[in-house]
MIDOSE-1310 file (N, C-alpha, C; in nm, 2 decimals, decimal comma, always signed):
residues 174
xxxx	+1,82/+11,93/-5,45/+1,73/+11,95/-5,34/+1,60/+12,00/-5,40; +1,46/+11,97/-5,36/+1,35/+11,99/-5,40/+1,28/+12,07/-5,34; +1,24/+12,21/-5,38/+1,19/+12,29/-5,30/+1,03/+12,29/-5,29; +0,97/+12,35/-5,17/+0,85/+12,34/-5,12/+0,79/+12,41/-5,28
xxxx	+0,79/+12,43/-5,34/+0,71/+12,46/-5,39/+0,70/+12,44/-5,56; +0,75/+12,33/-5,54/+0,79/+12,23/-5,67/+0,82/+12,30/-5,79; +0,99/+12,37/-5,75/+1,09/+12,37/-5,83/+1,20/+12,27/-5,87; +1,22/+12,28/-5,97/+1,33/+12,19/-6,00/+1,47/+12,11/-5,90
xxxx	+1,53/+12,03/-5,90/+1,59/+11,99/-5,82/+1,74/+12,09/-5,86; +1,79/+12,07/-5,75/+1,89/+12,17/-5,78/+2,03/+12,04/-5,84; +2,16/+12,10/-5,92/+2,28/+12,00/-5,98/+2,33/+11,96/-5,81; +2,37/+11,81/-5,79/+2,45/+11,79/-5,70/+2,55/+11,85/-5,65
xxxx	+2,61/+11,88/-5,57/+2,78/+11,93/-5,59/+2,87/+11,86/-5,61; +3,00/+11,91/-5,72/+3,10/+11,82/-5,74/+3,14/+11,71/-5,64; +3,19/+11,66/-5,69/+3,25/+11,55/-5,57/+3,40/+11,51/-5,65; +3,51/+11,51/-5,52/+3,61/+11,45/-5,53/+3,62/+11,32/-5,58
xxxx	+3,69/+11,29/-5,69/+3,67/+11,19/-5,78/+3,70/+11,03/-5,68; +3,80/+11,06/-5,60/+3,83/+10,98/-5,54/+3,78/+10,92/-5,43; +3,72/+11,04/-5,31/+3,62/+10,97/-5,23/+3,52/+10,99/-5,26; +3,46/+11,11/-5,31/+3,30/+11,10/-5,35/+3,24/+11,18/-5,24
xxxx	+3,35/+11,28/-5,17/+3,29/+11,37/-5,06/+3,31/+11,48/-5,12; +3,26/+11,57/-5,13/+3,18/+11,75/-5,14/+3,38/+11,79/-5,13; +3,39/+11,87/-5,25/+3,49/+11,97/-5,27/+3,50/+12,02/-5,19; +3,65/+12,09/-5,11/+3,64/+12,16/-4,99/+3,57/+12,26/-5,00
xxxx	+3,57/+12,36/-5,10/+3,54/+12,48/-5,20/+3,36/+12,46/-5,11; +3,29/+12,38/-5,19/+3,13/+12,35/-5,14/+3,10/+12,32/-5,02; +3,20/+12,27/-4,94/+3,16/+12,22/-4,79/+3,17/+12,37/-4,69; +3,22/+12,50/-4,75/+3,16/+12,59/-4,72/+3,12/+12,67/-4,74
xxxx	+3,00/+12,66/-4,82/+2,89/+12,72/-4,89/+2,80/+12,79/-4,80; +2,73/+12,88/-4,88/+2,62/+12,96/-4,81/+2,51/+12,78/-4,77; +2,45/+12,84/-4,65/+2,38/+12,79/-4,60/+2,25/+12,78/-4,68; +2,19/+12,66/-4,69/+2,06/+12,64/-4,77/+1,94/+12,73/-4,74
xxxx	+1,88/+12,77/-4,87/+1,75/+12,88/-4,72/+1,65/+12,81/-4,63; +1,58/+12,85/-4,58/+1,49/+12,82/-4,48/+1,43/+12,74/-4,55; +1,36/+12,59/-4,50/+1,21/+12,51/-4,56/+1,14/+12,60/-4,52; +1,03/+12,65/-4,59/+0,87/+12,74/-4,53/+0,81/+12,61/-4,44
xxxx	+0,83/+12,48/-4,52/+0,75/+12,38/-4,41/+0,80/+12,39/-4,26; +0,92/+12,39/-4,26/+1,02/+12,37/-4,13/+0,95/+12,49/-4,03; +0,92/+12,43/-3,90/+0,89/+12,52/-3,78/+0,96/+12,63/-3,78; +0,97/+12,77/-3,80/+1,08/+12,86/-3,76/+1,08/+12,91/-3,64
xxxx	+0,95/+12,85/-3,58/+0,97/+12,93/-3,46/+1,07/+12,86/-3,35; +1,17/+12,73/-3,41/+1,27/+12,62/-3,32/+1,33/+12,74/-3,32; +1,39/+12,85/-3,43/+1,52/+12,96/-3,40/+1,54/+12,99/-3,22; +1,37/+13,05/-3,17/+1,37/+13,06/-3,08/+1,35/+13,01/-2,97
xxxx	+1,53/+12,96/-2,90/+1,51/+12,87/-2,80/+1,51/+12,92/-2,64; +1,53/+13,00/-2,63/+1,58/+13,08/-2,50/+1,46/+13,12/-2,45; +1,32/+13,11/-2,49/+1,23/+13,12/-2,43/+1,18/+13,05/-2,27; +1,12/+13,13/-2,19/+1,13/+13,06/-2,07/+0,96/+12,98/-2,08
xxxx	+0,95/+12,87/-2,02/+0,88/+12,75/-2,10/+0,74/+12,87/-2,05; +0,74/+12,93/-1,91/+0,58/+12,97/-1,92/+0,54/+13,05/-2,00; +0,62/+13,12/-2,07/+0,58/+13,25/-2,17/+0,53/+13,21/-2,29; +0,55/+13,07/-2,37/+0,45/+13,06/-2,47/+0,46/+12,91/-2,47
xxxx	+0,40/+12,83/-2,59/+0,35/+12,70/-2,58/+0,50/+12,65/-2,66; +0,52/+12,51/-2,60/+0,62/+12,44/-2,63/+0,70/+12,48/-2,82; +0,84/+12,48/-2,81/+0,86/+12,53/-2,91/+0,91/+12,37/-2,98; +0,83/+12,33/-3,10/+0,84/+12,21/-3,18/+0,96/+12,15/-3,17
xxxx	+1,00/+12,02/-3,21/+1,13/+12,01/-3,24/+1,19/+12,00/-3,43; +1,29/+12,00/-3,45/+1,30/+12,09/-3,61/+1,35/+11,91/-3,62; +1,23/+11,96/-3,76/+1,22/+11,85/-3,88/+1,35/+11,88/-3,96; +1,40/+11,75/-4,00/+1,54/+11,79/-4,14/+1,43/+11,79/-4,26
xxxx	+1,51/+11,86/-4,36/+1,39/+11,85/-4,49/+1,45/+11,76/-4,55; +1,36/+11,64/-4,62/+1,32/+11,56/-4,71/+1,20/+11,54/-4,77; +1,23/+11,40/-4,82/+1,17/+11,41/-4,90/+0,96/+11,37/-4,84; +0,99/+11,25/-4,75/+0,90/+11,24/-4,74/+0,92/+11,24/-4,52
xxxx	+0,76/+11,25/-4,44/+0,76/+11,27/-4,34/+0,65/+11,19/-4,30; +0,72/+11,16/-4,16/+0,59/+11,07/-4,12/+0,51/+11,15/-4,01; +0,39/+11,09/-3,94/+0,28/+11,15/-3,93/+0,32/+11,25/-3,79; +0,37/+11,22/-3,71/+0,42/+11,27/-3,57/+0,54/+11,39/-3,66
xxxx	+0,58/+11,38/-3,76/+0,67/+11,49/-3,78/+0,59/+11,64/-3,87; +0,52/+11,55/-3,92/+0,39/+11,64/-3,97/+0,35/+11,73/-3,89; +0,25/+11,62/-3,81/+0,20/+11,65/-3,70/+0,29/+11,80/-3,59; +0,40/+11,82/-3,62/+0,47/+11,91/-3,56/+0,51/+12,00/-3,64
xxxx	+0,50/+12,00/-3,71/+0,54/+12,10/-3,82/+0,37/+12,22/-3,86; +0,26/+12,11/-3,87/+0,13/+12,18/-3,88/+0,08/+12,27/-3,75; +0,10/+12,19/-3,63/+0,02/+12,23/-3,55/-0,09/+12,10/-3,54; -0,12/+12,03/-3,54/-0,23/+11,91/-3,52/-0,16/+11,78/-3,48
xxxx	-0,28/+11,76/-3,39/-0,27/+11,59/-3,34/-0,30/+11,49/-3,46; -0,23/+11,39/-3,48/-0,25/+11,27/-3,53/-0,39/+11,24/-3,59; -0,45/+11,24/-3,47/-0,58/+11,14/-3,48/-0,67/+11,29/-3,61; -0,61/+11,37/-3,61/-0,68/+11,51/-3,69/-0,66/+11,47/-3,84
xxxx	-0,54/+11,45/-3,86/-0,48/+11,36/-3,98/-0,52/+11,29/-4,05; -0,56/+11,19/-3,96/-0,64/+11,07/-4,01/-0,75/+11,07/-4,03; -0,82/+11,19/-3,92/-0,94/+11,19/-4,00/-0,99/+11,31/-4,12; -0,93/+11,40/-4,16/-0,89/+11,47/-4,28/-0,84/+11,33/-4,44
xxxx	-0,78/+11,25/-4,40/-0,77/+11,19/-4,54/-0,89/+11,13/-4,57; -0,98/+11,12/-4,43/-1,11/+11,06/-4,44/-1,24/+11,11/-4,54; -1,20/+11,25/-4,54/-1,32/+11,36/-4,58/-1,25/+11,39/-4,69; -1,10/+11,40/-4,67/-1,08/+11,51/-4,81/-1,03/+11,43/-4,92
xxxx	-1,02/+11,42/-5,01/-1,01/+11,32/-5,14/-0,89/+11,32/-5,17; -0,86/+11,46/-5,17/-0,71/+11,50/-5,21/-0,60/+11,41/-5,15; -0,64/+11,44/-5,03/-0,54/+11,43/-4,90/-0,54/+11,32/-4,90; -0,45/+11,25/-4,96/-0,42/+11,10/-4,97/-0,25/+11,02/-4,93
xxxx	-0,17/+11,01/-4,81/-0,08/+11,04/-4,82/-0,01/+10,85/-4,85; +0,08/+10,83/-4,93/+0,10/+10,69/-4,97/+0,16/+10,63/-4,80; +0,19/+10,53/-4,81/+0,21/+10,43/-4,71/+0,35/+10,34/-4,77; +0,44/+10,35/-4,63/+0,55/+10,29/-4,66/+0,52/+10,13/-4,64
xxxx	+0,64/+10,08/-4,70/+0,64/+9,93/-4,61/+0,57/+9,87/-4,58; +0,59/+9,94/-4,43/+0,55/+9,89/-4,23/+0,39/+9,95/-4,23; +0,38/+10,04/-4,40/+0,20/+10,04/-4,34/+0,19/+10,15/-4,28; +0,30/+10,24/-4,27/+0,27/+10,37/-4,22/+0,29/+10,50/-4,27
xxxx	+0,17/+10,61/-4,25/+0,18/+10,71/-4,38/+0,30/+10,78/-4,36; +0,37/+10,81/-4,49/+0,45/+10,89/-4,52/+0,42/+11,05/-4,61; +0,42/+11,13/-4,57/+0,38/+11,29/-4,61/+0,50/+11,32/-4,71; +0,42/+11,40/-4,87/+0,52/+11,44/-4,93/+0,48/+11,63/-4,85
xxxx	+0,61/+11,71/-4,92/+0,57/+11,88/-4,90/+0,44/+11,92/-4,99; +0,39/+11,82/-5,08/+0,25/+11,86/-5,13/+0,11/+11,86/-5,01; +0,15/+11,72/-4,98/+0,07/+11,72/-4,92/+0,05/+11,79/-4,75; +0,16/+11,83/-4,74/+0,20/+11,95/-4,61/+0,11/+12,06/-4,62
xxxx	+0,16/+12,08/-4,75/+0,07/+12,22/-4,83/-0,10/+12,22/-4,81; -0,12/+12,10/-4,84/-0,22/+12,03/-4,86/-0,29/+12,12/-4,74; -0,25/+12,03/-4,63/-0,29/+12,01/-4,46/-0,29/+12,13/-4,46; -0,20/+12,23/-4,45/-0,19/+12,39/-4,40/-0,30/+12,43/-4,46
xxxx	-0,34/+12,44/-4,61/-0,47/+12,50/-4,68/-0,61/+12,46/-4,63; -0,62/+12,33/-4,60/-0,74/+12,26/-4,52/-0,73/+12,33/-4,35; -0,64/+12,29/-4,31/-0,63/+12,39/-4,18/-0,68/+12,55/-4,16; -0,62/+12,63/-4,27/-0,66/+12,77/-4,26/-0,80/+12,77/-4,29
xxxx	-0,86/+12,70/-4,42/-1,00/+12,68/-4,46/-1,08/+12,64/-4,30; -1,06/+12,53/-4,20/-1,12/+12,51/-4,11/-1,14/+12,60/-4,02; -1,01/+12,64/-3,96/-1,01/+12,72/-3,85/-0,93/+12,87/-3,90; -0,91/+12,94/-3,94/-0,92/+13,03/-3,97/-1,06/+13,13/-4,02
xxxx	-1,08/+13,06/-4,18/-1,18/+13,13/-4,24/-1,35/+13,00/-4,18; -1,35/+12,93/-4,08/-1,45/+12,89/-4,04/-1,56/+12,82/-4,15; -1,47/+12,74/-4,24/-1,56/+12,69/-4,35/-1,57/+12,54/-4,26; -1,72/+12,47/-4,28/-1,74/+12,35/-4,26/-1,65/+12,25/-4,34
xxxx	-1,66/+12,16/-4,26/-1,58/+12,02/-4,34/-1,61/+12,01/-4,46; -1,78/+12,02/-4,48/-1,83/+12,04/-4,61/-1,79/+12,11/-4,73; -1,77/+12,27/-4,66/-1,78/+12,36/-4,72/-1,63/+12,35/-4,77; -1,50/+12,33/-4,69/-1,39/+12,29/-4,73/-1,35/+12,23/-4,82
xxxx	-1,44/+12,08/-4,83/-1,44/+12,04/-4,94/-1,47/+12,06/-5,08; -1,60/+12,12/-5,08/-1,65/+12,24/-5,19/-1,52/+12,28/-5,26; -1,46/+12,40/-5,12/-1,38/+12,49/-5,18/-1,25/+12,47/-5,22; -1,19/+12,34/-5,18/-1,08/+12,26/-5,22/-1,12/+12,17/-5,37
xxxx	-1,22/+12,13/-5,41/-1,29/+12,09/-5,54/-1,27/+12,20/-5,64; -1,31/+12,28/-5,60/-1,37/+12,46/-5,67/-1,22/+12,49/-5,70; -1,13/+12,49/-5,63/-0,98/+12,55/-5,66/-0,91/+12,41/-5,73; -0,94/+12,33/-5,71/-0,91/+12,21/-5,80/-0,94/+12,24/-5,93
xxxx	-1,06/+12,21/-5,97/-1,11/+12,20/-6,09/-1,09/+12,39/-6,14; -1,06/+12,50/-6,08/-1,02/+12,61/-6,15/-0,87/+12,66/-6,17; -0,79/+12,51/-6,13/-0,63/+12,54/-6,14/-0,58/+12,57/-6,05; -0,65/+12,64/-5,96/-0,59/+12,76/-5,85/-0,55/+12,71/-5,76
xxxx	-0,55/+12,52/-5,70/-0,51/+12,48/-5,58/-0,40/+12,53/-5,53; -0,26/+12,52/-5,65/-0,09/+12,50/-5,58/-0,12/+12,63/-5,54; -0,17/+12,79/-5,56/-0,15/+12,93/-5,54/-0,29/+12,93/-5,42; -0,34/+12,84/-5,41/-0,41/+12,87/-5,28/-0,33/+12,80/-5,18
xxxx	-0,25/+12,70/-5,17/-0,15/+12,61/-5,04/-0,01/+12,72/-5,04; -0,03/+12,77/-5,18/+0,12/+12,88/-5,10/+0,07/+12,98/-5,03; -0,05/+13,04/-5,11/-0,08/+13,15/-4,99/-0,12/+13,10/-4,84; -0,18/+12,97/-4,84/-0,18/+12,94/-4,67/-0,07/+12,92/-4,62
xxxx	+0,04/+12,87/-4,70/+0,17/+12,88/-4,64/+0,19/+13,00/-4,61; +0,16/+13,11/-4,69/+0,24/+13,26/-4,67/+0,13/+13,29/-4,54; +0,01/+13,27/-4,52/-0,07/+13,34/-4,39/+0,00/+13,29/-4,28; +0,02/+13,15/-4,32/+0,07/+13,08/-4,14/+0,19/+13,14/-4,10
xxxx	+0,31/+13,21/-4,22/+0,44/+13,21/-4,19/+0,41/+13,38/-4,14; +0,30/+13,42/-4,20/+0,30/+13,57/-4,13/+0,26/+13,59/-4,01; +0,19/+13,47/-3,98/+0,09/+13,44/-3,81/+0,22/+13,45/-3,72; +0,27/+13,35/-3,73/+0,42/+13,28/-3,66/+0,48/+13,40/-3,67
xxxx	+0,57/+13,47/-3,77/+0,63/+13,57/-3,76/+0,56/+13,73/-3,64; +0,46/+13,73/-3,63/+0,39/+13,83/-3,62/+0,40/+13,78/-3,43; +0,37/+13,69/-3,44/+0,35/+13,66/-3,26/+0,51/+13,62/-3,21; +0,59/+13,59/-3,29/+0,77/+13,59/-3,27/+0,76/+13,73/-3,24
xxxx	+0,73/+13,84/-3,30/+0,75/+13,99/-3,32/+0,72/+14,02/-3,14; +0,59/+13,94/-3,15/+0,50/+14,01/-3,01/+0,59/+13,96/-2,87; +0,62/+13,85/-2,93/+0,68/+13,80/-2,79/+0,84/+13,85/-2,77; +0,88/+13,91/-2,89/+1,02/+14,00/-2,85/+0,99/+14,09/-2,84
xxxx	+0,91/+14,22/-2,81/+0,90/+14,30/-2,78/+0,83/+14,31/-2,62; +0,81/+14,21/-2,57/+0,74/+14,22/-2,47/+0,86/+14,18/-2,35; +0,96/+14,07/-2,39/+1,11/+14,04/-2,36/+1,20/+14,17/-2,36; +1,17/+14,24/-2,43/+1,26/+14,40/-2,50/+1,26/+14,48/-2,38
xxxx	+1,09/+14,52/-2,37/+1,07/+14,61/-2,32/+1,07/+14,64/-2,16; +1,12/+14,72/-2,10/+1,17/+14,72/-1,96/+1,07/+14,77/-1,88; +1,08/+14,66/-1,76/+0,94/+14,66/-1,70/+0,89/+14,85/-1,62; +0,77/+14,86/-1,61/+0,75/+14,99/-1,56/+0,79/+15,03/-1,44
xx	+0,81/+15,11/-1,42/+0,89/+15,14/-1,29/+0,76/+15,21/-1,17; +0,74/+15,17/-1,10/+0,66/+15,25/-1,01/+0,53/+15,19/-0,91
């Protein structure tokens, strides 16, 4: 299995020689950890729909994603996507088949870092570009897409926090 942050693939598990299905022993194993790509905020389903904005539906992790699964995993419309491969050089995602783009977790990475650069720290399209060049050519891209991975996962966690404590706490009396 290939982790978001381009470590090595992990050994298959054995397999019964005979069918070629997962040892009993492996079929109940600890549970895989979390994708950081993967929405975490699906955990939370019991939300009542007016209290916050629709909760994504959960991507399986592979290898590659298409644009509507992206698209839900980032936070962005489609048409944002397409116009991002337009400007950004990087952001290049290959094309299956049928002609339709397929997303690797690089390029997830990718999107999330361009995203925070836009709308978080308010850099122009321009300026994005610059600064996605600037961390290109000084090495530092892959440790600038983990750290926007780590800002978004603290965002999300932080307002999960807010909205259980607001569910917690018992209304005032009087």
């Amino acid at each position: 299995m290939t982790q978001l942050n381009g470590e090595a693939n992990d050994p298959a598990p054995p397999q019964d020689a005979g069918t070629g299905a997962p040892e009993p022993a492996q079929q109940q194993a600890e549970a895989p950890p979390a994708d950081p790509v993967e929405p975490a905020d699906r955990a939370v389903s019991g939300r009542p729909a007016a209290a916050a904005a629709p909760v994504p539906r959960p991507v399986a992790r592979k290898e590659y994603y298409s644009i509507s699964e992206v698209c839900d995993l980032v936070g962005l419309r489609p048409h944002v996507l397409r116009y991002w491969e337009t400007q950004f050089p990087l952001l290049n995602p290959s094309k299956n088949r049928s002609g339709n783009r397929v997303y690797q977790r690089k390029e997830i990475r990718l999107i999330l870092l361009v995203k925070n650069l836009l709308y978080e720290e308010k850099y122009t399209v321009e300026g994005a570009k610059q600064k996605l060049e600037q961390l290109r050519k000084g090495g530092e891209l892959q440790d600038a897409t983990r750290g926007a991975l780590d800002r978004q996962m603290v965002s999300l966690l932080k307002s999960e926090m807010q909205y259980l404590m607001e569910v917690l706490t018992p209304p005032k009396q009087g």
